[in-house]
PDB file of the backbone (N, CA, C, O) and the ligand in Angstrom, with CONECT records:
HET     ZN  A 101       1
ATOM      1  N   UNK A   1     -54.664  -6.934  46.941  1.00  0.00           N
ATOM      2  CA  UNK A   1     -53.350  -7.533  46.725  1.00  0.00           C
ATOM      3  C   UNK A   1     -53.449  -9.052  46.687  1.00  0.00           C
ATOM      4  O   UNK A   1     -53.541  -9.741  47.703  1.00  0.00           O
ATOM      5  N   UNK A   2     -53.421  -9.599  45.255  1.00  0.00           N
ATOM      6  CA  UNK A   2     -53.347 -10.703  45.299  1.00  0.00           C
ATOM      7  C   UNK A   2     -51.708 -11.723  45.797  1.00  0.00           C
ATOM      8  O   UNK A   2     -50.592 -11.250  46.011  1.00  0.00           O
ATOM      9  N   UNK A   3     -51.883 -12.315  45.819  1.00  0.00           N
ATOM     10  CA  UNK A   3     -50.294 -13.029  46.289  1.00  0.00           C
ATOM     11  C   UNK A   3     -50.174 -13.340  44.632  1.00  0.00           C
ATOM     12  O   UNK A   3     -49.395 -12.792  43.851  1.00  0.00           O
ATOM     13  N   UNK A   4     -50.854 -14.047  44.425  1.00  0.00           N
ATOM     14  CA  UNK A   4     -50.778 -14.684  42.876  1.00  0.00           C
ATOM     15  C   UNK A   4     -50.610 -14.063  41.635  1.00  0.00           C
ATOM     16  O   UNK A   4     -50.592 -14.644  40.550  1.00  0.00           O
ATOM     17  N   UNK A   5     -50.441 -12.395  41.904  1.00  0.00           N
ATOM     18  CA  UNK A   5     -50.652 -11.662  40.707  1.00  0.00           C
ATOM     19  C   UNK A   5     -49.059 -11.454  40.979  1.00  0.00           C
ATOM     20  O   UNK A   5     -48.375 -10.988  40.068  1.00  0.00           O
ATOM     21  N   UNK A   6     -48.381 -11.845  42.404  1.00  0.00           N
ATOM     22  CA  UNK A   6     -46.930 -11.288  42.415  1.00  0.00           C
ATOM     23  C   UNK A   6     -46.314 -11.668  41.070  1.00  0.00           C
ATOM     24  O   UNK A   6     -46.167 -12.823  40.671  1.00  0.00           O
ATOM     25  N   UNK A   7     -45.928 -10.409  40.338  1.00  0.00           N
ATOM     26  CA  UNK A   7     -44.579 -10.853  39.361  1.00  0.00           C
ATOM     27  C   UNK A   7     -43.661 -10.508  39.159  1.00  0.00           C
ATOM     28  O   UNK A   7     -43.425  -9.356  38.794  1.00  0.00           O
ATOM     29  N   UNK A   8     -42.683 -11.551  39.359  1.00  0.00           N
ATOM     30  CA  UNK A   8     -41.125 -11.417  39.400  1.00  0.00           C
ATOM     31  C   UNK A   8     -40.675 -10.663  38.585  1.00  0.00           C
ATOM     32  O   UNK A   8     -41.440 -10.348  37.674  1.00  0.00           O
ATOM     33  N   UNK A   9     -39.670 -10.245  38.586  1.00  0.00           N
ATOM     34  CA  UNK A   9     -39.182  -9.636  37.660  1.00  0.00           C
ATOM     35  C   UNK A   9     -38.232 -10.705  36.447  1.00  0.00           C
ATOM     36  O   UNK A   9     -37.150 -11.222  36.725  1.00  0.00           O
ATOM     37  N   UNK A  10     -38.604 -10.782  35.751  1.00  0.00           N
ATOM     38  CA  UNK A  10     -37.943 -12.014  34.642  1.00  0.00           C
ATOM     39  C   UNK A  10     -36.698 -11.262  34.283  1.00  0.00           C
ATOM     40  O   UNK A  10     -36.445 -10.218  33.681  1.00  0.00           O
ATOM     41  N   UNK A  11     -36.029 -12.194  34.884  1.00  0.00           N
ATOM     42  CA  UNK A  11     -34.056 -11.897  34.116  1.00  0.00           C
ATOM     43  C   UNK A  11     -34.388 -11.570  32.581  1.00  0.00           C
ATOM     44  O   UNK A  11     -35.431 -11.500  31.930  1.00  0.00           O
ATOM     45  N   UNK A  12     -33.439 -11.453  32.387  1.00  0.00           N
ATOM     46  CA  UNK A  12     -33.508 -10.811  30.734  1.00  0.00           C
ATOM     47  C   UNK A  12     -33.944 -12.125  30.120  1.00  0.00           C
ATOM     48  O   UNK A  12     -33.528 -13.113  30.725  1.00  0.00           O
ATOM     49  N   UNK A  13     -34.746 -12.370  28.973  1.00  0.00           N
ATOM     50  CA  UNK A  13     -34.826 -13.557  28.403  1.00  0.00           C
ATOM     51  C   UNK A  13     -34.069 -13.184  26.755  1.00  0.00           C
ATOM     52  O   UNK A  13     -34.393 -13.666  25.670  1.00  0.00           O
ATOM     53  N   UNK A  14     -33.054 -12.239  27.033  1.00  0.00           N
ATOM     54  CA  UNK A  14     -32.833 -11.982  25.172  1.00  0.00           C
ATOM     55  C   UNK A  14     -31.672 -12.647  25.279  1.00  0.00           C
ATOM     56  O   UNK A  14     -30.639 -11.978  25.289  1.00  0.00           O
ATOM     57  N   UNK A  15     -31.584 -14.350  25.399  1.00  0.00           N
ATOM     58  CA  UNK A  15     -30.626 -14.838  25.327  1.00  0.00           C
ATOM     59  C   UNK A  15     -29.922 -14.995  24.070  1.00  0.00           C
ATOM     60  O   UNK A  15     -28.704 -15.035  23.897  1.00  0.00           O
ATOM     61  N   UNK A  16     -31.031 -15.094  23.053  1.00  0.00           N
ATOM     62  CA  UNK A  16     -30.745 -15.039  21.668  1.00  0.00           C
ATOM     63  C   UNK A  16     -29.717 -14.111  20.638  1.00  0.00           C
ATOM     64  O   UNK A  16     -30.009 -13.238  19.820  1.00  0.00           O
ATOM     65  N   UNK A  17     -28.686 -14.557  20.950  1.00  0.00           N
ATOM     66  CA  UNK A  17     -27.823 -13.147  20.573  1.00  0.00           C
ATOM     67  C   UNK A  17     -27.476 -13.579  18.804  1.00  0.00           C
ATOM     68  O   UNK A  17     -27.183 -14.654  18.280  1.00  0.00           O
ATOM     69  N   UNK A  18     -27.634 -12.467  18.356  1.00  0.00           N
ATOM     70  CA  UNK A  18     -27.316 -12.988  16.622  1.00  0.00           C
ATOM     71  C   UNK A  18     -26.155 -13.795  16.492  1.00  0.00           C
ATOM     72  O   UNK A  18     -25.249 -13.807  17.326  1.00  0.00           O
ATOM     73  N   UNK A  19     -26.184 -14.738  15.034  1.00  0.00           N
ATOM     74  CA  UNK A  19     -25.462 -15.122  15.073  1.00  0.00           C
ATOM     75  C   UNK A  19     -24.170 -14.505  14.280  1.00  0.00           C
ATOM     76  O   UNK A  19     -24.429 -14.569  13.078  1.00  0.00           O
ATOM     77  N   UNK A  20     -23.246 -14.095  14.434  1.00  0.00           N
ATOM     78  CA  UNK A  20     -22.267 -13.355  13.561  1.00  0.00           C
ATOM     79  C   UNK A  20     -21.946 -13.840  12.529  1.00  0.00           C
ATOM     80  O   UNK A  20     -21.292 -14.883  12.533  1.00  0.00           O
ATOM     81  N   UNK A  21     -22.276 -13.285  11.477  1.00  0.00           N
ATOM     82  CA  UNK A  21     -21.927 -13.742  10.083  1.00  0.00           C
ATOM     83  C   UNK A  21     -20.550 -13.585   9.644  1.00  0.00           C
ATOM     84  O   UNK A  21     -19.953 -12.527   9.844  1.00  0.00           O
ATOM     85  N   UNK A  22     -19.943 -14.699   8.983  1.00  0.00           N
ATOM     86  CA  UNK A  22     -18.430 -14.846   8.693  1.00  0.00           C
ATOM     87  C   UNK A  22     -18.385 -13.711   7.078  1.00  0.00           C
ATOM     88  O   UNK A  22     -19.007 -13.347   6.081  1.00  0.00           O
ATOM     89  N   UNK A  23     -17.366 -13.619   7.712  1.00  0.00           N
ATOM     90  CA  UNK A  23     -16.902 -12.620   6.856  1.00  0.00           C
ATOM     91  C   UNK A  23     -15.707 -13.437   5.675  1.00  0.00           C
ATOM     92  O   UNK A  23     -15.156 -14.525   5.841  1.00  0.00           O
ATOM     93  N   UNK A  24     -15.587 -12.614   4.649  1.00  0.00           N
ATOM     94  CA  UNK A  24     -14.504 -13.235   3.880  1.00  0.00           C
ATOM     95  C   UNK A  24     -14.084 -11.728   3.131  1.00  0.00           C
ATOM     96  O   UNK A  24     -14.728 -10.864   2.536  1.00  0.00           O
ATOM     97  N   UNK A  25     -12.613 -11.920   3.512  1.00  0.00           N
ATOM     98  CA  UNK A  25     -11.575 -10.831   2.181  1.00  0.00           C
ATOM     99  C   UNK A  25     -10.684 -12.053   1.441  1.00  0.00           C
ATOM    100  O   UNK A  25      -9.764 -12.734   1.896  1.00  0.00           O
ATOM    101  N   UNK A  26     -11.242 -12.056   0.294  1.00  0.00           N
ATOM    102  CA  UNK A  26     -10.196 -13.089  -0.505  1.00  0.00           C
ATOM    103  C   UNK A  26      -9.436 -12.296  -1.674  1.00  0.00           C
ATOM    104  O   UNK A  26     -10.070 -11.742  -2.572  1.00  0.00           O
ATOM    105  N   UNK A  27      -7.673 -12.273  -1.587  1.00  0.00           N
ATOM    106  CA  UNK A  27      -7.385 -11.601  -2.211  1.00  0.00           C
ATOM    107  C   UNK A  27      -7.091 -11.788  -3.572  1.00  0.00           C
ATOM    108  O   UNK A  27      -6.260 -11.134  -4.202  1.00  0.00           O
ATOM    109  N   UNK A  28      -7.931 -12.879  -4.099  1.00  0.00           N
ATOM    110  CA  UNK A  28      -7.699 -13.178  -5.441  1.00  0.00           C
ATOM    111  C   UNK A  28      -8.905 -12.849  -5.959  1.00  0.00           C
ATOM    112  O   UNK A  28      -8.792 -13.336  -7.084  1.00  0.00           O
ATOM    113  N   UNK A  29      -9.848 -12.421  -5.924  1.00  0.00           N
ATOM    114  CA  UNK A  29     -11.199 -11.246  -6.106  1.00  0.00           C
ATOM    115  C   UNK A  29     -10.686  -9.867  -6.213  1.00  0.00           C
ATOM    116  O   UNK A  29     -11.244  -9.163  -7.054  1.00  0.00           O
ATOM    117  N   UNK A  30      -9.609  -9.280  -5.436  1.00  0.00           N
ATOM    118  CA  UNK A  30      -8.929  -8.124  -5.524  1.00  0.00           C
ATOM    119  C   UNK A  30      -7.891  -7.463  -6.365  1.00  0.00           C
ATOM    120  O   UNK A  30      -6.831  -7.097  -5.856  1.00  0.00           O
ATOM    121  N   UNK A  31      -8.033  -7.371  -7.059  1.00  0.00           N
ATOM    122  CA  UNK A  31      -7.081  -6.819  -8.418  1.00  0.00           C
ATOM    123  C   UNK A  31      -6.134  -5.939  -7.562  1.00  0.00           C
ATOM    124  O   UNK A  31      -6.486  -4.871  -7.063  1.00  0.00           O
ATOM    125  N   UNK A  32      -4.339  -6.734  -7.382  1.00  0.00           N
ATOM    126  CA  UNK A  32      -3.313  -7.126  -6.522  1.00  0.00           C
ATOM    127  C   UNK A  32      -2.547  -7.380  -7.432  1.00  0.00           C
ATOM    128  O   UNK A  32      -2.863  -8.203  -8.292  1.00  0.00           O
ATOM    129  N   UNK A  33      -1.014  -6.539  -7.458  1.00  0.00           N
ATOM    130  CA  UNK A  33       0.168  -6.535  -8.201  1.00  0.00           C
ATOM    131  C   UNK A  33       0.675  -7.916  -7.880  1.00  0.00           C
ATOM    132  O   UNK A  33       1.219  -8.566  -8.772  1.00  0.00           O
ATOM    133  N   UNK A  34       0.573  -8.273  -7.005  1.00  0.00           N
ATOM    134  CA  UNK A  34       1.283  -9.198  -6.295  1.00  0.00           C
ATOM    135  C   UNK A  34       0.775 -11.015  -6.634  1.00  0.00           C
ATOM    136  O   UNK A  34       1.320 -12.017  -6.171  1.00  0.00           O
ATOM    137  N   UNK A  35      -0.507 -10.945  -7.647  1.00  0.00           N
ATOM    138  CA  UNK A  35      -0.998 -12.246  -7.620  1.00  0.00           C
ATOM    139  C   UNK A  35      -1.275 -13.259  -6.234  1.00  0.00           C
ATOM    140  O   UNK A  35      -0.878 -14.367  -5.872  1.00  0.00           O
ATOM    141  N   UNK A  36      -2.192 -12.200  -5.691  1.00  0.00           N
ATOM    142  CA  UNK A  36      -1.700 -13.115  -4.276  1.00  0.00           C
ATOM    143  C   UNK A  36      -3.433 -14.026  -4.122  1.00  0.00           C
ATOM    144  O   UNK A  36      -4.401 -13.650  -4.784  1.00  0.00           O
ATOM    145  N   UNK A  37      -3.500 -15.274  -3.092  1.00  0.00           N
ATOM    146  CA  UNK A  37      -4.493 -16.083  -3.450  1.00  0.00           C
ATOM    147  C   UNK A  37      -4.821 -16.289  -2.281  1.00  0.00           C
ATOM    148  O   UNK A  37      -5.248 -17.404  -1.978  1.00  0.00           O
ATOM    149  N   UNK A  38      -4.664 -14.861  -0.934  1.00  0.00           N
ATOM    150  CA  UNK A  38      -5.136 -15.893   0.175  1.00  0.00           C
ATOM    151  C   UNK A  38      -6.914 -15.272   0.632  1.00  0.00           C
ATOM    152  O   UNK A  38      -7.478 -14.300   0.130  1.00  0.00           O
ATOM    153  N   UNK A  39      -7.310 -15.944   1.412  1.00  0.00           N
ATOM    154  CA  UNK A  39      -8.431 -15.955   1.638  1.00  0.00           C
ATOM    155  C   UNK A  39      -8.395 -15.912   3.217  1.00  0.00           C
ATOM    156  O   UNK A  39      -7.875 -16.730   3.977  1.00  0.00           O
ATOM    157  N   UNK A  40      -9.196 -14.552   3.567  1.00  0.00           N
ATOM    158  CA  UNK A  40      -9.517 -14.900   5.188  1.00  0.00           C
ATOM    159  C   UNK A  40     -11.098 -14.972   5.272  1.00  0.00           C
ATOM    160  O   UNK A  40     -12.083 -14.540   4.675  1.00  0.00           O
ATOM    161  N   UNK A  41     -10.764 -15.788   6.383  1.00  0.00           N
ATOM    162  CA  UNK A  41     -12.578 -15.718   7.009  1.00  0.00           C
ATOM    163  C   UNK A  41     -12.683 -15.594   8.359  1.00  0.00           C
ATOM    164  O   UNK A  41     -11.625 -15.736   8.970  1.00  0.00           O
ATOM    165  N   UNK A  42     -13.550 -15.395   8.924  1.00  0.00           N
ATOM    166  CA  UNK A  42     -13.806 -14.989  10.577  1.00  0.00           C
ATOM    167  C   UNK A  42     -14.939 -13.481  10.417  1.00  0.00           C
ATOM    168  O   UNK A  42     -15.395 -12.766   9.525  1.00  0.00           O
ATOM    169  N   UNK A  43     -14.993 -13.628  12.102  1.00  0.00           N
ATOM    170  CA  UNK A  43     -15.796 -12.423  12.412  1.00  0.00           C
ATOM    171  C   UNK A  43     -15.259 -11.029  11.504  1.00  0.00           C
ATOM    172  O   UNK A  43     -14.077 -10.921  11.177  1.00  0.00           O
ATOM    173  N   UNK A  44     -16.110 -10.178  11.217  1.00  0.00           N
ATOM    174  CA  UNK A  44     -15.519  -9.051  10.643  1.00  0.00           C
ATOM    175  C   UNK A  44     -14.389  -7.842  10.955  1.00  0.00           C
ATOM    176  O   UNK A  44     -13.765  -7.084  10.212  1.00  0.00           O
ATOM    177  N   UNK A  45     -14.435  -8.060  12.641  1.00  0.00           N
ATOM    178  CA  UNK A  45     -13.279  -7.433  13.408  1.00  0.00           C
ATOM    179  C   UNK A  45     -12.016  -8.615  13.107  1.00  0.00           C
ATOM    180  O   UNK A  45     -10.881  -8.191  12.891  1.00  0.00           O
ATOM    181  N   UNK A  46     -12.201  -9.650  13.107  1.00  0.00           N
ATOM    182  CA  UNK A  46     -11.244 -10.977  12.658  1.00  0.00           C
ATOM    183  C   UNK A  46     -10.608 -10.197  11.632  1.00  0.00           C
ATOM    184  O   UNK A  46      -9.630  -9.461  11.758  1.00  0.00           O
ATOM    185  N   UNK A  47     -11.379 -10.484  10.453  1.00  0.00           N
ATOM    186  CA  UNK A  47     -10.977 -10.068   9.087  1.00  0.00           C
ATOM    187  C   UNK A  47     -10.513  -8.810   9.374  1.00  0.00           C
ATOM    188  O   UNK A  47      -9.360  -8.720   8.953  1.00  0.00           O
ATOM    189  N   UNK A  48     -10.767  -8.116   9.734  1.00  0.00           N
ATOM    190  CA  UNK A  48     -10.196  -6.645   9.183  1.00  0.00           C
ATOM    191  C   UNK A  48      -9.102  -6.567   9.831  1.00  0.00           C
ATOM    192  O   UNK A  48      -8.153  -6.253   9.113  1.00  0.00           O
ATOM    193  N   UNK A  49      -8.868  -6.723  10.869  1.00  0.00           N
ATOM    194  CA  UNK A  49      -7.273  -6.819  11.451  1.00  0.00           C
ATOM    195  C   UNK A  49      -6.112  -7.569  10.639  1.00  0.00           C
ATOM    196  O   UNK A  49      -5.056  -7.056  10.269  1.00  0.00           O
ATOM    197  N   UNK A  50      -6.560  -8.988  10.425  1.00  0.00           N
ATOM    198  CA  UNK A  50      -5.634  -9.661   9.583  1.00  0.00           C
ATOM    199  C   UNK A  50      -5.957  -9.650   8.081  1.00  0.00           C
ATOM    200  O   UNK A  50      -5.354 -10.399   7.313  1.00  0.00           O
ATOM    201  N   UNK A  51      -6.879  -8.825   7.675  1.00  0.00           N
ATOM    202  CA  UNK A  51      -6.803  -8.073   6.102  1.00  0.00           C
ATOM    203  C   UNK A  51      -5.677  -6.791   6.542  1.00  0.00           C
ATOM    204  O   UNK A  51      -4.617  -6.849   5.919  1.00  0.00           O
ATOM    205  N   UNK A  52      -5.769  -5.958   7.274  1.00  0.00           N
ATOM    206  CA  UNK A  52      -4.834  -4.931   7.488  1.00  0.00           C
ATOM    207  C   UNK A  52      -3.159  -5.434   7.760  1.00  0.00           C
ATOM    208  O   UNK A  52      -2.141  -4.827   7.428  1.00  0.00           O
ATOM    209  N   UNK A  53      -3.279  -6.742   8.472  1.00  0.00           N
ATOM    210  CA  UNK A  53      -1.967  -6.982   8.992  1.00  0.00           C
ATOM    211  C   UNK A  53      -1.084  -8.036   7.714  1.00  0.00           C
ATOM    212  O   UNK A  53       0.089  -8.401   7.807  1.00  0.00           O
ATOM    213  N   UNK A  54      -1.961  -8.330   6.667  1.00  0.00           N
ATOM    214  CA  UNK A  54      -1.719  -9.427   5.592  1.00  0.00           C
ATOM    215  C   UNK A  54      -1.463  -7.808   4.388  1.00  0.00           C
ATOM    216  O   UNK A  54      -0.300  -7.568   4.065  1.00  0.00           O
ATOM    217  N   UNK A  55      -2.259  -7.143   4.008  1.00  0.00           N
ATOM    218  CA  UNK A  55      -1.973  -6.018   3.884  1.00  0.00           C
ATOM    219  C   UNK A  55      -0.596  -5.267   3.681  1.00  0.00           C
ATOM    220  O   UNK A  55      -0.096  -4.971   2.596  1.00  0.00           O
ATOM    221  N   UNK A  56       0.113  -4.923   5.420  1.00  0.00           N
ATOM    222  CA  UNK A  56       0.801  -4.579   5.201  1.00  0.00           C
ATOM    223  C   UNK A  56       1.683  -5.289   5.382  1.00  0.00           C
ATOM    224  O   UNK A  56       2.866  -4.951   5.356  1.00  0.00           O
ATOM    225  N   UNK A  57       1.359  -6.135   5.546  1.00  0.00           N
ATOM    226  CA  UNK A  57       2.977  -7.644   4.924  1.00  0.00           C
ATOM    227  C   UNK A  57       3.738  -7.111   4.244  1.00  0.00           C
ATOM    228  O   UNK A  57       3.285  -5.999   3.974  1.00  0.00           O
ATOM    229  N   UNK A  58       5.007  -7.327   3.633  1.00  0.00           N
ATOM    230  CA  UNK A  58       5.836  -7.156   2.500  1.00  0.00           C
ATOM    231  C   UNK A  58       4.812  -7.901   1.417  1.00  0.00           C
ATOM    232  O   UNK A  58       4.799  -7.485   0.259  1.00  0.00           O
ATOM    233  N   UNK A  59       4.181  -8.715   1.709  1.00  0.00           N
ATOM    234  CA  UNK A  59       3.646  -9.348   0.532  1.00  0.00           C
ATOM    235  C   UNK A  59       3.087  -8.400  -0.324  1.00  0.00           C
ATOM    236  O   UNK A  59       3.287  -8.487  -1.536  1.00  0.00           O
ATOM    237  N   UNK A  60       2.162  -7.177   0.331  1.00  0.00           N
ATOM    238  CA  UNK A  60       1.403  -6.323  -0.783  1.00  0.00           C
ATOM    239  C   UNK A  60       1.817  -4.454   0.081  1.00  0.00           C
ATOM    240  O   UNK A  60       1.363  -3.358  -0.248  1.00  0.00           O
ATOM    241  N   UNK A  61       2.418  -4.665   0.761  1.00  0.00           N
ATOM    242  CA  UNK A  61       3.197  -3.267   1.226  1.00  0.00           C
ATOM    243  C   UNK A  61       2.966  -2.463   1.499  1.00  0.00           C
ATOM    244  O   UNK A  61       3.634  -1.463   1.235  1.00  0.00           O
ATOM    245  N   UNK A  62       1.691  -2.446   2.306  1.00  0.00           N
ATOM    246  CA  UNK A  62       0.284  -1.169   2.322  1.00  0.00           C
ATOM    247  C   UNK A  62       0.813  -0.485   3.261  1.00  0.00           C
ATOM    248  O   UNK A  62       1.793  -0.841   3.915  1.00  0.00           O
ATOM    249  N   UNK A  63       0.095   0.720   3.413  1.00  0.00           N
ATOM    250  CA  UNK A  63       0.298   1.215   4.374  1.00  0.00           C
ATOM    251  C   UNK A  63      -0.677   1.230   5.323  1.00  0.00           C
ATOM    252  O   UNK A  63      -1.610   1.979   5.032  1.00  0.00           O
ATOM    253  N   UNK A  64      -0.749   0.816   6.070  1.00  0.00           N
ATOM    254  CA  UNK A  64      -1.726   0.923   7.435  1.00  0.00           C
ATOM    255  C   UNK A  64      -2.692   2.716   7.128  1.00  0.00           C
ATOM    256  O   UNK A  64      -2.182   3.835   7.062  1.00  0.00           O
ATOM    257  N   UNK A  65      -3.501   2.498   7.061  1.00  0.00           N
ATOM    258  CA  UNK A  65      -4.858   4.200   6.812  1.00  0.00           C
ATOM    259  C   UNK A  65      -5.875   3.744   7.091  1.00  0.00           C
ATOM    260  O   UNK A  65      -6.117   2.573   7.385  1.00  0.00           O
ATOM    261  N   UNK A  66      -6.676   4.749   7.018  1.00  0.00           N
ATOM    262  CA  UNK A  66      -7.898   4.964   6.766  1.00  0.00           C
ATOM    263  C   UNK A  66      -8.320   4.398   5.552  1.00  0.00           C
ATOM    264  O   UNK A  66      -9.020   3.390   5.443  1.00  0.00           O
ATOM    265  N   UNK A  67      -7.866   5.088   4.644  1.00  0.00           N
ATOM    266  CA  UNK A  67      -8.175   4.711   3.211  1.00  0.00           C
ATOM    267  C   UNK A  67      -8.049   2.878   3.256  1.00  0.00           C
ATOM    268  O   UNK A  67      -8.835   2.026   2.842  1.00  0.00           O
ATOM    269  N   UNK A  68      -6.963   2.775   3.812  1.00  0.00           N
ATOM    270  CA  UNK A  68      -7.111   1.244   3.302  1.00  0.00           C
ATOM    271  C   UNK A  68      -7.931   0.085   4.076  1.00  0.00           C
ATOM    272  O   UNK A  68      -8.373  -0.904   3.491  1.00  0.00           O
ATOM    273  N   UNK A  69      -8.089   0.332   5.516  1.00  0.00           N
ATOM    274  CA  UNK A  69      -9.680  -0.049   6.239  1.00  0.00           C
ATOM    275  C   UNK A  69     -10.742  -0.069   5.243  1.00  0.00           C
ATOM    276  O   UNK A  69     -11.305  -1.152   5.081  1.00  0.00           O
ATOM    277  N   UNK A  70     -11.114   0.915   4.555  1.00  0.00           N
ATOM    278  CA  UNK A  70     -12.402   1.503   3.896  1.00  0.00           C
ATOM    279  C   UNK A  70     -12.309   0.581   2.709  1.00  0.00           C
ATOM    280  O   UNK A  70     -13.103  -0.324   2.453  1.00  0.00           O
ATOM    281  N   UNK A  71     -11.161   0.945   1.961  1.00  0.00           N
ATOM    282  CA  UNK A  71     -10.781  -0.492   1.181  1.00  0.00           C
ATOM    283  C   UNK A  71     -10.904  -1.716   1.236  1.00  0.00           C
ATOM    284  O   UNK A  71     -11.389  -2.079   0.164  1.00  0.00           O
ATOM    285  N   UNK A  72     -10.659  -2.930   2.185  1.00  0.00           N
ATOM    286  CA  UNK A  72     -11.118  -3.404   2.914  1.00  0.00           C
ATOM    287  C   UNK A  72     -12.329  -4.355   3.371  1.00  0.00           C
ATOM    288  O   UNK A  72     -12.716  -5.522   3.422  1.00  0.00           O
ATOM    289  N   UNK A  73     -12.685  -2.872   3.699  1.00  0.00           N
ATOM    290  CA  UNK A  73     -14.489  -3.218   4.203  1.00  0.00           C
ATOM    291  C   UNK A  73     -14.849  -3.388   2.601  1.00  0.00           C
ATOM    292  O   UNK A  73     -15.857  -4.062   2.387  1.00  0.00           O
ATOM    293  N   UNK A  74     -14.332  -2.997   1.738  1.00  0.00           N
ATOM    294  CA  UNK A  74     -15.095  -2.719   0.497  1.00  0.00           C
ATOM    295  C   UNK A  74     -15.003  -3.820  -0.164  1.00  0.00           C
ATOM    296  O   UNK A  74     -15.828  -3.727  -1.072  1.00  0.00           O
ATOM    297  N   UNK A  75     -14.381  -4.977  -0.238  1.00  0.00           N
ATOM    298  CA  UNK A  75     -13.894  -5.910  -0.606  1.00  0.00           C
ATOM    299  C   UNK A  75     -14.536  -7.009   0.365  1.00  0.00           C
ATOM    300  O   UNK A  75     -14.766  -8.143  -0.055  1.00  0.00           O
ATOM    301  N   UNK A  76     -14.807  -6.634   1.647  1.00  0.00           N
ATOM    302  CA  UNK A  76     -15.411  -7.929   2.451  1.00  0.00           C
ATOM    303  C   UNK A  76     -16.774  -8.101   1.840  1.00  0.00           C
ATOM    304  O   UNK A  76     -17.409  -7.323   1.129  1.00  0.00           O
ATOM    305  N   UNK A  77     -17.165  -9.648   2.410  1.00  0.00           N
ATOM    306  CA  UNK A  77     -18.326  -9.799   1.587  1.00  0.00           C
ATOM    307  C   UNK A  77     -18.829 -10.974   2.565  1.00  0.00           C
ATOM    308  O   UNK A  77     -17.969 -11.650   3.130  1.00  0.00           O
ATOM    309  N   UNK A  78     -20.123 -11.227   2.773  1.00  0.00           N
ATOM    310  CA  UNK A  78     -20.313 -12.468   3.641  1.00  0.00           C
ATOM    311  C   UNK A  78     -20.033 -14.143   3.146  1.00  0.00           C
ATOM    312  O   UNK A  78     -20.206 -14.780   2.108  1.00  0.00           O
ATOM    313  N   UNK A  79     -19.753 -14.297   3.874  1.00  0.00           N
ATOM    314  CA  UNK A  79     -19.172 -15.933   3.627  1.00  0.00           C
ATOM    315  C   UNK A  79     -20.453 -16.576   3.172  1.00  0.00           C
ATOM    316  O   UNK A  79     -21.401 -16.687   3.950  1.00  0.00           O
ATOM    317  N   UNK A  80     -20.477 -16.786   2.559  1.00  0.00           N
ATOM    318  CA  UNK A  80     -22.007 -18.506   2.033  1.00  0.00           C
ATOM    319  C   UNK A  80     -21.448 -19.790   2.387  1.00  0.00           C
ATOM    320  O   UNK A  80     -20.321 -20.285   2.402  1.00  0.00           O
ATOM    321  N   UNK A  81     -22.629 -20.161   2.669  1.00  0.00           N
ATOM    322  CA  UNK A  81     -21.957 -21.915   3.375  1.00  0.00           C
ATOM    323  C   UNK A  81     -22.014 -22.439   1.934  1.00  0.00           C
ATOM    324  O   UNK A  81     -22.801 -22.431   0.988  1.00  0.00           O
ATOM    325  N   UNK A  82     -20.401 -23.048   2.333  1.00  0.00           N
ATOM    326  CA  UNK A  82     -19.821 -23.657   0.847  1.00  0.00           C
ATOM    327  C   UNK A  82     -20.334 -24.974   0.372  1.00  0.00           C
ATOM    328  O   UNK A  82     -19.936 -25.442  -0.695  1.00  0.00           O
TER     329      UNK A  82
HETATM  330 ZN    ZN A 101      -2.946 -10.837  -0.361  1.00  0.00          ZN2+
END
């Protein structure tokens, strides 16, 4: 038993947590009755809430689904530094 071979137990070192890539739903990429021109960006849980909640605005009258989440996601795309 060396003293010197003691080893600690090292705290986690995976401090490195990814960095979250911005998301973008821009609805003038989206073929929309409504001519509408807005653009979100943020985390992808960001976006998809206020794509769902812009959505079902009166502005474009959705209905809150499944289908239209999936929609959505289908339309998000990663942000590029502008
Ligand atoms: Zn819109």
């Amino acid at each position: 038993m060396d003293p010197h071979e003691f080893k600690a137990s090292e705290p986690s070192a995976q401090m490195d947590r990814p960095v979250a890539t911005r998301k973008v739903v821009d609805c003038s990429e989206h073929p929309s009755a409504s001519n509408c021109s807005l653009r979100i960006s943020g985390t992808e849980d960001e976006v998809l809430s206020a794509a769902i909640a812009h959505a079902t605005s009166p502005t474009h009258g959705h209905q809150d689904s499944p289908e239209l989440r999936e929609s959505i996601r289908q339309i998000m795309h990663d942000e590029h530094g502008a």
